[in-house]
N, C-alpha and C positions, 0 to 999 in steps of 0.2 A: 627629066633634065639631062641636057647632053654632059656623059661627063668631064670632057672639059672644063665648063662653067663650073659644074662642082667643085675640081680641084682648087679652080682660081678662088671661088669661094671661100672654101676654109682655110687657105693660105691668105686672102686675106684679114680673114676674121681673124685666124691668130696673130698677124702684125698688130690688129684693133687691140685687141685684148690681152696681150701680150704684157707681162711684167719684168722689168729687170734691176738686178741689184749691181751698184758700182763698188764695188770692196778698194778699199786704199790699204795696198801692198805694199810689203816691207820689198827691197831690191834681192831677187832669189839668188842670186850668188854675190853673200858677203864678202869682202876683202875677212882672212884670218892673218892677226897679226902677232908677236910677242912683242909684249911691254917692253920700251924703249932698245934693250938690244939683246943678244944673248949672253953677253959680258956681266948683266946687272943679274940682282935676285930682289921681286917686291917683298918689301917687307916694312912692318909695323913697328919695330924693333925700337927703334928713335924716340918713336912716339908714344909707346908706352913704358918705356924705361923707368921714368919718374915716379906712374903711376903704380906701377909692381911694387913700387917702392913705398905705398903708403898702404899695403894693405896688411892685415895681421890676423891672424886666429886667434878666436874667444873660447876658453875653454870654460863652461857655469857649473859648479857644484851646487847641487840641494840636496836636503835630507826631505827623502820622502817615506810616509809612513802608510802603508799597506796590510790587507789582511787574506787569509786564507780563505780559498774556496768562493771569494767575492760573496763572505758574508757580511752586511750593513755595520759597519764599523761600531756606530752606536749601542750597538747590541750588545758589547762587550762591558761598557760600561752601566748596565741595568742590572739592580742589586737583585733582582728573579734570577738574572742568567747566573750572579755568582755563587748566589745562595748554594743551589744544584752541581754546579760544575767549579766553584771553587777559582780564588785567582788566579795561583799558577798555569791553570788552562785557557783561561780567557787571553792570559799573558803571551801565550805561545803563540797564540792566532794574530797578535798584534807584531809586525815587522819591520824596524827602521832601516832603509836601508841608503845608502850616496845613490843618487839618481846624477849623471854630465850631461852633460848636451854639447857640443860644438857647431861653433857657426863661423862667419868673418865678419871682421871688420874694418871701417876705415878712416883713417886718422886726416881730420879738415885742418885740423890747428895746430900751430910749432912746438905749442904749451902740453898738448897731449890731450887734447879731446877727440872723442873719438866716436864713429857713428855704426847702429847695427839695429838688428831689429828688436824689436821686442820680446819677440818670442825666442832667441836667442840667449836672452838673460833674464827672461822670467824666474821670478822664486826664489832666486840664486844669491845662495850665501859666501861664495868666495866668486870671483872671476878674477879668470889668467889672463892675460895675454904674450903671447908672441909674435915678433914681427918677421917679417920673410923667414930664412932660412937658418936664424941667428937663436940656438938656442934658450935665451935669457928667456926668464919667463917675469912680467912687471904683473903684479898686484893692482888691480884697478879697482876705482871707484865709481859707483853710480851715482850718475851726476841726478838725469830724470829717465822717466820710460812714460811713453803715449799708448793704450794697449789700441785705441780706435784706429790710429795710423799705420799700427807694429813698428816704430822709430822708439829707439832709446840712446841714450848717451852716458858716455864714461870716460872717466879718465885717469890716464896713465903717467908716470912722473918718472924720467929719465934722465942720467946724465950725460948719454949720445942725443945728437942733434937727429929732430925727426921730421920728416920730412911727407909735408900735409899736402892732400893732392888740391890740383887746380877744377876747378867748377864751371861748367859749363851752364847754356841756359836752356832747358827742358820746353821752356817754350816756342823755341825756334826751331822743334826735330820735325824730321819730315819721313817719311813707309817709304822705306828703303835705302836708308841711312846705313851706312856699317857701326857695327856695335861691336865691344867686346865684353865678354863679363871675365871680371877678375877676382880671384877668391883665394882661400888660405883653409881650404876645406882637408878637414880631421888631422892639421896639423903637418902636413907631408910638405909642406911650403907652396908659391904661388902657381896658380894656374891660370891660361889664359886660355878662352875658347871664344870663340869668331862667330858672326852673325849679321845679321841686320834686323831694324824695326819693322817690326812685322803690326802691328798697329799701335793707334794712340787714344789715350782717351777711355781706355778701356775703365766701365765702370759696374759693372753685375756680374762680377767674377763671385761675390761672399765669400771672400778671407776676411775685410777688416771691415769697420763700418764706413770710413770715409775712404773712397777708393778713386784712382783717377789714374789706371797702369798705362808705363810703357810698356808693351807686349812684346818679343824679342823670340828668336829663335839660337841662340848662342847660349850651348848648353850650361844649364845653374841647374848642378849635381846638389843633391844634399852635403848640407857644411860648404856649400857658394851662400847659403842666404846671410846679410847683410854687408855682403861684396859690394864689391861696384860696379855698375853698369857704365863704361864709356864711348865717346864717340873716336873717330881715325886721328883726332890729336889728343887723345888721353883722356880728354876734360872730365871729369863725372857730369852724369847726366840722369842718372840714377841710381837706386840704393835696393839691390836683390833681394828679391822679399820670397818668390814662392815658385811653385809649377805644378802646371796641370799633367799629370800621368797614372797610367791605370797599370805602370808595372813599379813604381817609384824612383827609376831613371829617366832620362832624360826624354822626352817627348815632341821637343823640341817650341814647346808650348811654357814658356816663360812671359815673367812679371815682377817689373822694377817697379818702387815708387819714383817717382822726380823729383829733381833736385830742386826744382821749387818748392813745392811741397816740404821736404827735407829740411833744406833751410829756415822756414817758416815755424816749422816743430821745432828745430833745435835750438833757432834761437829761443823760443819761449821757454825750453829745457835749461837751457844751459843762466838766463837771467831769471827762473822764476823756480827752478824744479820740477815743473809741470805744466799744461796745456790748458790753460782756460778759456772753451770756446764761449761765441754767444750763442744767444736761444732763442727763438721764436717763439713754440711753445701751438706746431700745426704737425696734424700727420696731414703726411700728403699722397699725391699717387701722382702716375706718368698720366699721358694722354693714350686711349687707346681708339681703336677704330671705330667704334660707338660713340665714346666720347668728343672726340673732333669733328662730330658733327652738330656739336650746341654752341661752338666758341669757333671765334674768327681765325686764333691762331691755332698752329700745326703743332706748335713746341711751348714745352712749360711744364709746370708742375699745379694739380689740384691740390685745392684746400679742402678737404674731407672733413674733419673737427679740431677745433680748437677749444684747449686747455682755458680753464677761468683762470684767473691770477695770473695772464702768461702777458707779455709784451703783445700778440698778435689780438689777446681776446682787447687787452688796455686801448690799443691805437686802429681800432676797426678792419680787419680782414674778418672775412665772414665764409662761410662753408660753401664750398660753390667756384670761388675767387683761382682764376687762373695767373701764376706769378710768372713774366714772363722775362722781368728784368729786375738784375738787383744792380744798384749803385751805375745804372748805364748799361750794363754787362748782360748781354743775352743768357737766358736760361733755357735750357734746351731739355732737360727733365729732373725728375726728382733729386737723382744725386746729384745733378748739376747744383739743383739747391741747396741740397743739404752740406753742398763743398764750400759754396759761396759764406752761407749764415758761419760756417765752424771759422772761415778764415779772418773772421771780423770778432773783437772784443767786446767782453758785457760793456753796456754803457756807450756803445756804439753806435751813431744815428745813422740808419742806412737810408735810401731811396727805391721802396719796392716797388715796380711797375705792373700793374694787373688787371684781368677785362674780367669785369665783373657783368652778368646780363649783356654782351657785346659792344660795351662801353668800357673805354681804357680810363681807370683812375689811377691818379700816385698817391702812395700815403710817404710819410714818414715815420720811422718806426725805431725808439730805442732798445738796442737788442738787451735779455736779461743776461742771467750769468748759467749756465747749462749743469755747472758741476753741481750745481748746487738745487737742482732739481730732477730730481731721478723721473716722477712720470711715468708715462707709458711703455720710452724706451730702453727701460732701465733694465733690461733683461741682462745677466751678466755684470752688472756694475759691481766695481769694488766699493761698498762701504764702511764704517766703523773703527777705522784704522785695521782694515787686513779683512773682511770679510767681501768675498764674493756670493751674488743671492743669486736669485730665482724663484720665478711665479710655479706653481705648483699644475700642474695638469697630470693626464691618467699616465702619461708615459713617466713622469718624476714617482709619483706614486707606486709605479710596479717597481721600477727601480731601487726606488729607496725604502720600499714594503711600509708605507705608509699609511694611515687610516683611510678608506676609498673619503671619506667627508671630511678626510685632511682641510684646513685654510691655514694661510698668511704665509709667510714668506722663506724658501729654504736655502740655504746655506749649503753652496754648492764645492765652498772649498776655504782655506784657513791658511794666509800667507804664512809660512813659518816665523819664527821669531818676532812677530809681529804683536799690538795690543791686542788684537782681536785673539790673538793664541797664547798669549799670558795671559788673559782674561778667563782663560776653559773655553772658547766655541769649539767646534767640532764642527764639521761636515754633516750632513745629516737632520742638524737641528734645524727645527722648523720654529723664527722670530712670531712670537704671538701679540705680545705686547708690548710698548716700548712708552716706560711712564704710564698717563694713563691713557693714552692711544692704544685703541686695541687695532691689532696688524691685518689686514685680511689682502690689503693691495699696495703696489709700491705709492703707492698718492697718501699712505696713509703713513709708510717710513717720509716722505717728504715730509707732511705735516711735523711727524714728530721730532724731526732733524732741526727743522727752522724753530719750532716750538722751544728745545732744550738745546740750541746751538751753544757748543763749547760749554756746554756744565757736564757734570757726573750723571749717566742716566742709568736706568736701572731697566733690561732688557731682560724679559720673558721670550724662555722658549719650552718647545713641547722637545724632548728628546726621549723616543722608544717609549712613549705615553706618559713622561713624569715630565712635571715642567719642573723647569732648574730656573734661579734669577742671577745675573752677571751685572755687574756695574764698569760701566765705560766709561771714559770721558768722548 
């Protein structure tokens, strides 16, 4: 073949075959400008004036009791170990000492409530506060605390006029919003550090149970958490809960809850002392990539098992059942769901939407009451007036040197001054029997709770192999 034709050839095969990409360019030589002149300086000063102005440091005292050598506390009080070593020594190994904590806070009401987290005033037998830079220190009271949220509330009684920030709506934030977080961390007075939303929505972080973070990049130092998160006109728009960091400053990796959310808690705090959500009464799970290939939709939460006696097992969801909407409201996955069911009251008739076999049914469904049923997820619950439990597994076992055939339910901690700690619990003790319920799973503290609600019960526990009997109400 003459080469001529050759070359014509493969020039034109590559015009044939040829691919091209059209890229949409930004204009290579920006104009650079300064903000309106060189006269001016930008600034936020205006706009957050107010808001500085409502923020305060929580100072929490508790007495915590401790032992040497991280020996099982229990141990000390087994009439083996004194017989041998006598009380005086068992006494030594036993140590009370003031545990603080500091955090912020911040003031919604003119009256003196005031908003922070949970985990801020956990335990906490005095709490301080002080506001900006004003030495006084007010004596506050706990109004309620939500541990699933981490939101508590408290309040303070002054005769200076105080001044409650304004509130924004969480539901209109947008990634890439300017943010600031403002706090009153370890006392030194207020701090302001700069940012924007760096996402929303965030919900499988595992800090709290019901989760639904603004994500932020404006640094929340330890003693920022129950600060505030606001936007370029001050508004709150969130309430600083946590951060992710593997040196324990600042990472730039922060998390507000919303002041939706917020709201929602305090009001039930602040009229009721507490949160009572509704209850279904399903574990459930997300969709995964196996799974989206049985059911029509992409988004939702599965029904895995349901609870007898629960609202879900009474009004027909069945195992299988994709929920994709609740009360109208898309559901996008599990905690979607589980945010939806907590924001609704017992005795609440909702409208759950679900494709059951590829077929969309609606049920109606009146939701139960959650506190009042521990369940399967009762991991960590407080019951008994001040007792915190726990299911037993090998890791509580080495931990707490417990019988490898250990059962029923352990006792992971003992609010102070509380009934459950006027009563003798201790940490440690493992609930056996409560009445004549014998304890082996939390389905079986529910039974006994609903069984003897509000009477005197008489509760067996095994402590360091003796069972001891306490009587509660």
């Amino acid at each position: 073949m003459n080469k001529k034709l050759l070359l014509i050839f493969v020039l034109s095969a590559n015009l044939i075959f040829a691919k091209s990409i059209d890229f949409e360019e930004m204009d290579k030589n920006p104009e650079r400008v300064i903000p309106n002149s060189t006269n001016q300086v930008l600034s936020f000063n205006n706009s957050l004036k107010s808001s500085i102005n409502s923020i305060v440091n929580i100072s929490a005292k508790r007495n915590v009791n401790t032992n040497m050598n991280n020996l099982p506390l229990q141990m000390f009080d087994d009439p083996f170990f004194k017989r041998f070593f006598g009380e005086d020594l068992t006494n030594q190994f036993k140590q009370s000492r003031v545990q603080r904590s500091l955090g912020s806070g911040v003031i919604v009401t003119k009256d003196g409530y005031i908003v922070t987290n949970n985990h801020v005033i956990e335990n906490a037998e005095e709490i301080t506060v002080t506001i900006g830079d004003d030495p006084t220190e007010y004596s506050a009271k706990l109004i309620g605390k939500d541990s699933d949220s981490d939101i508590a509330v408290i309040k303070i009684d002054s005769s200076k006029a105080l001044i409650p920030i304004k509130l924004g709506d969480s539901n209109a934030l947008l990634i890439g919003d300017v943010t600031f977080a403002i706090g009153n961390p370890f006392g030194v007075g207020n701090t302001v550090t700069m940012g924007i939303i760096s996402a929303l929505n965030k919900n499988k972080v595992g800090i709290n149970k019901y989760e639904n973070y603004i994500q932020t990049d404006a640094s929340i130092n330890p003693g920022n958490s129950g600060g505030a998160l606001v936007d370029s006109r001050g508004a709150l728009i969130g309430i600083n809960t946590a951060i992710l960091s593997r040196s324990g400053g600042n990472d730039g990796i922060g998390f507000a809850i919303p002041v939706e959310m917020v709201k929602d808690v305090v009001g039930k705090l602040v009229s009721d002392g507490k949160v009572v959500r509704g209850y279904l009464g399903v574990v459930i799970a997300d969709l995964d990539k196996d799974s989206k290939q049985v059911y029509k939709r992409k988004d939702g939460a599965i029904v895995l098992d349901i609870s007898t006696d629960t609202p879900a097992f009474k009004y027909g969801l069945k195992r299988g059942d994709l929920i994709y909407k609740i009360n109208g409201k898309d559901i996008k996955d599990r905690t979607a769901l589980m945010n939806a069911i907590a924001s609704f009251k017992p005795n609440d008739k909702i409208k759950v939407e679900l494709e059951r076999d590829k077929k969309d049914i609606t049920l109606e469904i009146v939701l139960g009451d959650r506190s009042s049923i521990l369940g399967a997820e009762a991991e960590n619950q407080t019951i008994l007036g001040g007792l915190k439990v726990s299911s037993i597994n090998n890791e509580v076992i080495t931990q707490y040197r417990l019988p490898l055939d250990a059962t029923g339910i352990l006792i992971t901690s003992v609010e102070p001054k509380s009934k459950a700690e006027k009563s003798g619990f201790q940490p440690g003790d493992v609930i056996i029997q409560i009445e004549d319920t014998e304890i082996k799973s939390f389905s079986n503290i529910e039974t006994a709770l609903k069984k003897y609600n509000n009477e005197h019960k008489r509760i067996y526990v095994n402590r360091y192999g003796q069972t001891i009997m306490f009587v509660i109400q």
